[in-house]
C-alpha positions in Angstrom: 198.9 16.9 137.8 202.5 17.3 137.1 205.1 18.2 139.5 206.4 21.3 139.5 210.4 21.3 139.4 211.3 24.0 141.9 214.2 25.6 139.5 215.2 28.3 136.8 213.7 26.4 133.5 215.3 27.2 130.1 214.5 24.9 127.1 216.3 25.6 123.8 214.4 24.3 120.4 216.7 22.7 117.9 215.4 24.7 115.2 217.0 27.8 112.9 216.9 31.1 114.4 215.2 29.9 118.1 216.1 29.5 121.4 213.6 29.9 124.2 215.1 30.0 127.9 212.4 29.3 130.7 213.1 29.7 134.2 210.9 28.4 136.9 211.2 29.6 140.1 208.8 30.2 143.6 207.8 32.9 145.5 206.6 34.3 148.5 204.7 37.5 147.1 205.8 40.6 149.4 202.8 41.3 152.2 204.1 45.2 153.2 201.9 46.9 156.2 202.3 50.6 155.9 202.5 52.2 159.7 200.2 54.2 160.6 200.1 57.9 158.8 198.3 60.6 160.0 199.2 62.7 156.9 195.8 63.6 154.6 195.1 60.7 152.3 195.5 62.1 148.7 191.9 61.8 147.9 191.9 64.4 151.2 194.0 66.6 149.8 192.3 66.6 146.0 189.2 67.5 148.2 190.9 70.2 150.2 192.8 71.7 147.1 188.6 71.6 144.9 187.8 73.8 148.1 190.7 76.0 147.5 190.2 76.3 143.6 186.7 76.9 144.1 187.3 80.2 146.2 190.4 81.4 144.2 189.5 80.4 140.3 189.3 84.6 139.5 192.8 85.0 141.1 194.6 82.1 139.2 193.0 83.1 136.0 190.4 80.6 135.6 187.0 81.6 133.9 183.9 79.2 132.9 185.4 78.3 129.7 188.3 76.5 131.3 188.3 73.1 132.9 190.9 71.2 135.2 192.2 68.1 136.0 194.7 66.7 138.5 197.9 65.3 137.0 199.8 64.5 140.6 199.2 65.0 144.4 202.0 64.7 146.5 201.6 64.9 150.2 204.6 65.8 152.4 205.8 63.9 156.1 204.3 67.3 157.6 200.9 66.9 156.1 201.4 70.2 153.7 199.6 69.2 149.9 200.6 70.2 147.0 197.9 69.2 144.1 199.3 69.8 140.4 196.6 70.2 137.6 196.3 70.5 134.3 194.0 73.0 132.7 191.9 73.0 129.1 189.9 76.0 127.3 186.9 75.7 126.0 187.7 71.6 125.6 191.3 72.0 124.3 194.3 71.4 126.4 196.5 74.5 127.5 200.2 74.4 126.6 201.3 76.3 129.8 198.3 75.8 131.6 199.6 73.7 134.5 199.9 74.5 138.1 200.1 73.5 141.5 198.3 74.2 144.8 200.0 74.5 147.5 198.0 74.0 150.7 198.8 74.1 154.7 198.1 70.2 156.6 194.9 71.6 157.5 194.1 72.3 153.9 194.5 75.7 153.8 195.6 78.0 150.9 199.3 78.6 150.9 200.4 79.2 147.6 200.6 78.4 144.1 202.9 78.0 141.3 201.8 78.3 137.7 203.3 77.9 134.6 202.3 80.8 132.8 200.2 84.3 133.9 198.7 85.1 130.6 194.4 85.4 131.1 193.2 83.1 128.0 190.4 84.5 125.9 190.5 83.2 122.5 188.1 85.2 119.6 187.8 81.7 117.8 188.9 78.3 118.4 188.5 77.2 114.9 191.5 77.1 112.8 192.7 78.7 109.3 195.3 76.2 108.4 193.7 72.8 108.1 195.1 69.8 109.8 196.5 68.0 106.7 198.6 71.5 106.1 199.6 70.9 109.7 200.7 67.3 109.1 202.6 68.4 106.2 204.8 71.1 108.3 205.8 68.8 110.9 206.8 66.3 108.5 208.9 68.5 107.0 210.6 69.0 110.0 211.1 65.8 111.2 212.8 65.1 108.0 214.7 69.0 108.2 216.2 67.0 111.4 217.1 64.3 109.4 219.1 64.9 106.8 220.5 62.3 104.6 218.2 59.9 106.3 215.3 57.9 104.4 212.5 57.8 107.1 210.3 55.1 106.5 206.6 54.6 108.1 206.5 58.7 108.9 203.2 59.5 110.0 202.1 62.9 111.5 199.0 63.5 113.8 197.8 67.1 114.7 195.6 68.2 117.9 194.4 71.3 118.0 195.4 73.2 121.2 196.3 76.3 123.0 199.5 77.8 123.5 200.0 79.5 126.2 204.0 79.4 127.1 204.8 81.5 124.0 203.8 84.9 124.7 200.0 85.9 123.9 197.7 82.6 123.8 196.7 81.4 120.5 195.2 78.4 118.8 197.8 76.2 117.6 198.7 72.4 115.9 200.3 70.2 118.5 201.5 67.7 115.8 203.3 64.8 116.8 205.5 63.1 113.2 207.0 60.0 113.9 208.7 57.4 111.7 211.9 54.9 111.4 215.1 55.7 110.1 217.4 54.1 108.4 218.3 51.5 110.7 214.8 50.9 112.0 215.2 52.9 115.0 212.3 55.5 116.1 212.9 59.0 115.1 210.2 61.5 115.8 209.6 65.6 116.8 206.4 67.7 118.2 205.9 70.4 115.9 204.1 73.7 117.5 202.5 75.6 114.5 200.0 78.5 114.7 196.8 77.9 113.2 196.3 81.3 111.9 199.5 81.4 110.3 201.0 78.4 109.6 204.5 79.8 111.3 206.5 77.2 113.0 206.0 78.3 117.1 208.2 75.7 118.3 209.8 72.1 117.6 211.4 69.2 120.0 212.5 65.9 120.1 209.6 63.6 121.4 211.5 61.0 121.9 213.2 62.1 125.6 213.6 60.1 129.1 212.6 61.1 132.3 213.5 60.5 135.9 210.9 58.2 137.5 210.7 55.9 140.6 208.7 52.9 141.0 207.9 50.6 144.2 208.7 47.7 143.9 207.3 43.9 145.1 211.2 42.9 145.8 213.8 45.5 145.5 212.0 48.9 147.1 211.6 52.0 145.8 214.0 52.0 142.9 214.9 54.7 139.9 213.4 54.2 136.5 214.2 56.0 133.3 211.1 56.7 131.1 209.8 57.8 128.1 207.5 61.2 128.5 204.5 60.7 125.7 202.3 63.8 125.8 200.9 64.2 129.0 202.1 60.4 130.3 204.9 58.8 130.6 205.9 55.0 129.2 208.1 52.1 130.9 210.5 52.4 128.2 214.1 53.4 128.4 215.8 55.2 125.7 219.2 55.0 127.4 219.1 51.0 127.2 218.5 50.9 124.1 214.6 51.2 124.1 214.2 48.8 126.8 210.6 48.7 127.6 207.9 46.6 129.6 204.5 45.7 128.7 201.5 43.7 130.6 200.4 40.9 128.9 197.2 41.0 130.3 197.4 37.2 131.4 197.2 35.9 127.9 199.7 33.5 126.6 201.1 32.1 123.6 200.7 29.2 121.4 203.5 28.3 119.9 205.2 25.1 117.8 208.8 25.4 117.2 208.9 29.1 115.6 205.5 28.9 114.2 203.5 31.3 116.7 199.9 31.4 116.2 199.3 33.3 118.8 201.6 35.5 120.6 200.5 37.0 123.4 201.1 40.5 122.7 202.1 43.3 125.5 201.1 46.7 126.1 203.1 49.5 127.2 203.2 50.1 131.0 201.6 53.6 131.3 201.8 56.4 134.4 200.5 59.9 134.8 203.1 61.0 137.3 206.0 58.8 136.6 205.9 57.3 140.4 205.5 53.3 139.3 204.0 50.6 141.5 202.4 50.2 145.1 204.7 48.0 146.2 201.9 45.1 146.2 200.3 42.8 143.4 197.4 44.9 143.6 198.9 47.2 141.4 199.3 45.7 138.0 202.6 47.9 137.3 204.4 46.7 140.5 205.5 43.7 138.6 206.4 46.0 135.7 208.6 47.7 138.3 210.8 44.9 138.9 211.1 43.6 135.4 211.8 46.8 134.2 214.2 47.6 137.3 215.6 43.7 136.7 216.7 44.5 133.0 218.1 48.1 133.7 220.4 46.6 136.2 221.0 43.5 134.5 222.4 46.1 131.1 224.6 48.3 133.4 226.0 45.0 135.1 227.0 44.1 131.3 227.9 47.6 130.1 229.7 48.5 133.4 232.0 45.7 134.0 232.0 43.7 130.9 231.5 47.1 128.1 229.5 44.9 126.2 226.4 47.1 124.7 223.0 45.6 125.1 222.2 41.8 125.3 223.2 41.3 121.3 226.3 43.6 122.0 224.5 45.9 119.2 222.8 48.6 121.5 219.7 47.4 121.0 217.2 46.9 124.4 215.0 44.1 125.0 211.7 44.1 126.2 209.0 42.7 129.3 206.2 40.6 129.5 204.6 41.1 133.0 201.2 39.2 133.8 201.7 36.4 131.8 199.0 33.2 131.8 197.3 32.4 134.9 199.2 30.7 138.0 202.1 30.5 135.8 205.3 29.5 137.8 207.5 30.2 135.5 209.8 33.0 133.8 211.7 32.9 130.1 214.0 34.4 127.9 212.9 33.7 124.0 215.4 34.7 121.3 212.4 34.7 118.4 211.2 37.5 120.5 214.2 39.2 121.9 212.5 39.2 125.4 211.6 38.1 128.7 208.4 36.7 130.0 207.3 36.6 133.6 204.4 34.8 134.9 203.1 36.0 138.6 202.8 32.3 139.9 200.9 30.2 141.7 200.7 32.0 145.2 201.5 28.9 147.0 204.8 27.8 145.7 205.7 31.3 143.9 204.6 34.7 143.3 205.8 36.4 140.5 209.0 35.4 138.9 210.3 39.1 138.9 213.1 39.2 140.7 216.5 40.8 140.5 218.7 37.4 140.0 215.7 36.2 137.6 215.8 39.0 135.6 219.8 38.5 135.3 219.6 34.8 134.9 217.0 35.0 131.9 218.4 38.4 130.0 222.0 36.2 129.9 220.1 33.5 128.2 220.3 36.1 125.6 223.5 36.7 125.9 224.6 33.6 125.6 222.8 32.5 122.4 224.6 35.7 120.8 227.9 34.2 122.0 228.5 30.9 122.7 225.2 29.5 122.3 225.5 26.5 124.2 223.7 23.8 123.6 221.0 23.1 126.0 220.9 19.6 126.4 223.8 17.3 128.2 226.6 19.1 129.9 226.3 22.0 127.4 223.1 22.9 128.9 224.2 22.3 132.1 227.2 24.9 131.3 224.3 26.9 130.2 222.0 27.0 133.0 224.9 27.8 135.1 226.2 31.5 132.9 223.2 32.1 134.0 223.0 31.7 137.2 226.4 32.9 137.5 225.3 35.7 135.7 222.3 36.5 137.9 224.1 36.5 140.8 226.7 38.9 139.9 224.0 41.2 138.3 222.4 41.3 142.1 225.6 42.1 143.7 226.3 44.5 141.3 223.3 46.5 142.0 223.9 46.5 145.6 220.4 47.2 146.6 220.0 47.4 150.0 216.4 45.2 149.8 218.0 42.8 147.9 221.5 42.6 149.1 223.6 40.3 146.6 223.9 36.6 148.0 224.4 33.0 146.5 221.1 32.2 146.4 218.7 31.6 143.0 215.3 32.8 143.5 215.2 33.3 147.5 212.6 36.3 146.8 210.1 34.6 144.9 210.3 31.4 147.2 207.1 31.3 149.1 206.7 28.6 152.4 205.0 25.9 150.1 207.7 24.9 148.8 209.7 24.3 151.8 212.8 25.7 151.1 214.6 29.1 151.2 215.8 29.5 147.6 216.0 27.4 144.3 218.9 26.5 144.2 222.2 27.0 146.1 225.6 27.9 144.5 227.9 27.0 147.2 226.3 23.5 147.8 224.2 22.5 144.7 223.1 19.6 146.6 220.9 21.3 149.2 218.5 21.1 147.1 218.0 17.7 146.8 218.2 17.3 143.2 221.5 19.1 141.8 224.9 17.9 142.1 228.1 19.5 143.8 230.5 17.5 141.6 231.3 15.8 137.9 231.0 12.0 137.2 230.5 10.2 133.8 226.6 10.3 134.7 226.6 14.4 134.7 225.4 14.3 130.6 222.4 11.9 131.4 221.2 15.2 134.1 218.1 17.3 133.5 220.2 20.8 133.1 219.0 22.4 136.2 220.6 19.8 138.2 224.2 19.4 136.1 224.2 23.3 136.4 225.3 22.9 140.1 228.9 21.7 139.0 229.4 24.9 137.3 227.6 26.7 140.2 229.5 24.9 142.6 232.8 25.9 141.1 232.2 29.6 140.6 231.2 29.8 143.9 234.4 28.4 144.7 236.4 30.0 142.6 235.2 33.5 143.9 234.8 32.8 147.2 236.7 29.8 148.8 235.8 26.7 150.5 234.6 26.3 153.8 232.0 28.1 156.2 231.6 32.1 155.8 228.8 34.5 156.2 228.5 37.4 153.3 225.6 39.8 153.1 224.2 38.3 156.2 223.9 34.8 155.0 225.9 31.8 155.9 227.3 29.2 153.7 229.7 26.3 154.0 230.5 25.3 150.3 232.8 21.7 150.5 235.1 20.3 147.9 234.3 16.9 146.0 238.2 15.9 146.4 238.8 17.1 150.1 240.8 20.1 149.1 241.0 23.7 150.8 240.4 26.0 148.1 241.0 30.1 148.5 238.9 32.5 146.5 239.9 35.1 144.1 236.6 37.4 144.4 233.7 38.0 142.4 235.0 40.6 140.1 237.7 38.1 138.8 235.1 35.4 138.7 232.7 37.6 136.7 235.6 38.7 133.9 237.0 34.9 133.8 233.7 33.3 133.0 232.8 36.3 130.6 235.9 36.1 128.5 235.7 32.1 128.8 232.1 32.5 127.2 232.5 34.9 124.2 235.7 33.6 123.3 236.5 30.3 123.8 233.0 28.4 124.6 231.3 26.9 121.6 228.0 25.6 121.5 229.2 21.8 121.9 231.1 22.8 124.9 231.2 20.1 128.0 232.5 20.7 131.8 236.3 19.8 130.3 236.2 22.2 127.9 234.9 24.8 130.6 237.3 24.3 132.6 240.1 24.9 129.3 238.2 28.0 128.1 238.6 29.1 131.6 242.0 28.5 132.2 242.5 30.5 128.9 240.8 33.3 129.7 242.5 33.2 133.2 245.8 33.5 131.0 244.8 36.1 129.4 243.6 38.5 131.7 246.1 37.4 134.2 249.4 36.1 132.7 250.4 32.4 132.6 251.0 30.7 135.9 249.0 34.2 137.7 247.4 33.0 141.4 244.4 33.4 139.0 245.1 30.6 137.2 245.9 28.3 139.6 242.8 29.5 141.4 240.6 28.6 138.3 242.7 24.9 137.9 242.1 24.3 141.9 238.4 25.1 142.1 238.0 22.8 138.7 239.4 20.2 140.6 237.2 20.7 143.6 234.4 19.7 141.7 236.2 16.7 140.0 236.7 18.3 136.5 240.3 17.9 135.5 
């Protein structure tokens, strides 16, 4: 049996085009007790509000040929219900059809709210205009919409339905068209046509986000934007550029340099009501949660303080592999992919990789091959490891999520006890793991990655924070110098823009610890002014860690 190696894995293939970034961490998987809650369970209040619609179908418009079915139940602290349904006629869904029950704790009727008042009694619910005429209308809008663009892969797909929300109900074509445009992005419009007439009753964008929340196994409840997809929602964010995450039902790849024969493929995280996640591994999308959360922040990190647009810089949004293999301690960025893989771990040494500083560390992996693309072997990969790790922690401080404050720790929430320590590695003094190294010697090339990444670690911590023994965020540290020296930090901020600028302008791929600490100094000069405190900052913490 081989040994695990308790750290953020990345492995780079020396062929055209690939670069895969694996990071290996541990985890103790989150155990939450809920308190006790005397509020009715929502399978309670889906009973009470049945009770309800049985006694009150006549006054809310329901008759035998219509059907419901609960989209959402949300209960409140006070034990009030409120169950929200969706309604069909005669087996087709209702545009309009949807309300919500309001009931008392004790399950009594309070109210309701519908969407429309209209009784629905159809003559017919066959149509006159045929589906293919259908398909053609809404094609023709999507392109109307479009002008000057050639969409490519358009397809159109009708459902015959009942329109409620526009005046009198009438049989209509719900027909979603979809295709690419130009520049391979997804263009598509829902087209609402009559299916007497064939008259346009109403068009929109499909392609929309949404205000969602998911629970999370590591970060709480957090925000998610989403995609609304008829009457679901998808994990996918059109405001980071498509982001999206997907379970890879615990399948894996098999894969020889960039010859794939069989990559695991990922589908879609899917949710009625748009609230993501239990908070435990017993929900499949809880993982999904924090990968999803993990790349939203880790884009506004990038977008917010460094305006760069997307991992490539080009807009464009990654994408999430949740539930990958089985027992698989480990988590990766791969560039022949443009995404990140998490596996959920061993359960003993990790849970699942999905943290907020893994997240950060892996999605700069892709950065960095679209910038600098270090090497990742010798110092170079050392230099490598540690963007991003650097990166991973300023990406968690950024956030400032109160569950998982920011901290100079790699990997603390996925550490579980069998691995007997708190974190996988430490960036104010490398060495406490018992494998990386605080400072540079003439032996630092001949170093597995993971361990020469602590120089780099070692100085940023430094250089942002000072030497010496301090407590931020509730954790202590006591970072020391390799060459006795008192060093003063300059803050994280100033760390964050030095290494950034040092990394898309003057890094290369062949890049060593001397010429980090040049690329730094000259991004220090440039942001600062020659001979700035900055500067001298950047040459002092260097030094600390015997590059000079």
């Amino acid at each position: 049996m081989s040994r695990i190696r308790p750290h953020i894995r990345g492995s780079r293939l020396a062929t055209a085009g690939t670069a895969v970034a694996a990071a290996t961490l541990l985890a103790t998987a989150l155990s939450p007790t809920a308190g006790a809650d005397d509020r009715p369970s929502r399978a309670t209040a889906i009973d009470n509000a049945a009770s309800v619609l049985a006694d009150l179908a006549g006054s809310l418009g329901l008759t035998d040929a219509q059907r419901t079915r609960v989209r959402d139940v949300v209960v409140d602290a006070d034990g009030a219900q409120h169950v929200r349904y969706d309604r069909t006629y005669r087996q087709l869904p209702v545009i309009g059809g949807d309300f919500v029950l309001h009931l008392a704790e004790d399950g009594t009727y309070r109210g309701a709210s519908r969407a429309v008042r209209s009784p629905i009694s159809l003559s017919s619910v066959t149509p006159e205009v045929p589906a293919p005429r259908a398909a053609d209308l809404a094609a023709n809008a999507l392109r109307a919409v479009n002008l000057g663009e050639t969409l490519k892969r358009l397809t159109a797909k009708p459902e015959l339905v009942v329109d409620a929300l526009h005046g009198t109900p009438r049989l209509a074509w719900r027909t979603n068209a979809v295709a690419q445009d130009s520049l391979g992005n997804p263009v598509a419009r829902t087209v609402l046509t009559d299916a007497r007439t064939g008259a346009q009753i109403d068009a929109w964008d499909s392609i929309e986000t949404a205000s969602g929340d998911g629970r999370s196994l590591y970060a709480g409840t957090v925000p998610l934007r989403t995609t609304a997809s008829g009457s679901t929602y998808q994990l996918k964010d059109a405001t980071r550029g498509g982001t999206y995450t997907g379970d890879a039902a615990n399948r894996t790849d098999l894969c020889i340099l960039t010859i794939c024969l069989d990559r695991a493929p990922s589908t879609v995280f899917t949710d009625a009501d748009n609230h993501w996640g239990s908070g435990t591994t017993a929900d499949r999308s809880t993982a999904a949660v924090d990968a999803q959360y993990g790349t939203d922040m880790t884009w506004d990190y990038y977008r917010d303080v460094h305006g760069r647009d997307g991992i490539a810089g080009d807009g464009k949004g990654s994408f999430n592999r949740v539930h990958y293999g089985n027992d698989y301690n480990n988590a990766f960025w791969d560039d022949t992919c443009f995404c990140m893989t998490y596996g959920d771990g061993d359960g003993e040494q990790l849970g699942p990789l999905v943290s907020l500083d893994v997240a950060g560390h892996e999605m700069t992996h892709g950065v960095t091959s679209k910038t600098a693309a270090l090497t990742y072997s010798g110092e170079s990969g050392g230099l490598n490891e540690a963007t991003s790790d650097i990166f991973g922690t300023l990406v968690e401080f950024h956030a400032a999520n109160s569950s998982d404050p920011g901290d100079y720790l790699i990997g603390e929430k996925v550490v579980r006890s069998g691995l007997g320590r708190s974190a996988l590695r430490y960036m104010d003094k490398p060495s406490r793991d018992g494998v990386s190294v605080d400072c540079w010697s003439t032996s630092t090339s001949q170093l597995d990655v993971h361990y020469s990444s602590g120089i780099g670690n070692h100085f940023a911590y430094l250089l942002a924070e000072g030497s010496g023994a301090k407590t931020i965020n509730g954790v202590s540290y006591n970072s020391p110098t390799c060459d006795g020296s008192s060093v003063q930090g300059i803050g994280r901020d100033k760390l964050g823009k030095i290494w950034y600028r040092a990394l898309t302008v003057y890094m290369t791929s062949s890049t060593k610890y001397a010429g980090a600490r040049t690329a730094t100094l000259n991004a220090a000069r440039d942001l600062y002014g020659a001979g700035s405190a900055e500067s001298a900052a950047v040459a002092a913490a260097w030094s600390a860690v015997n590059v000079d």
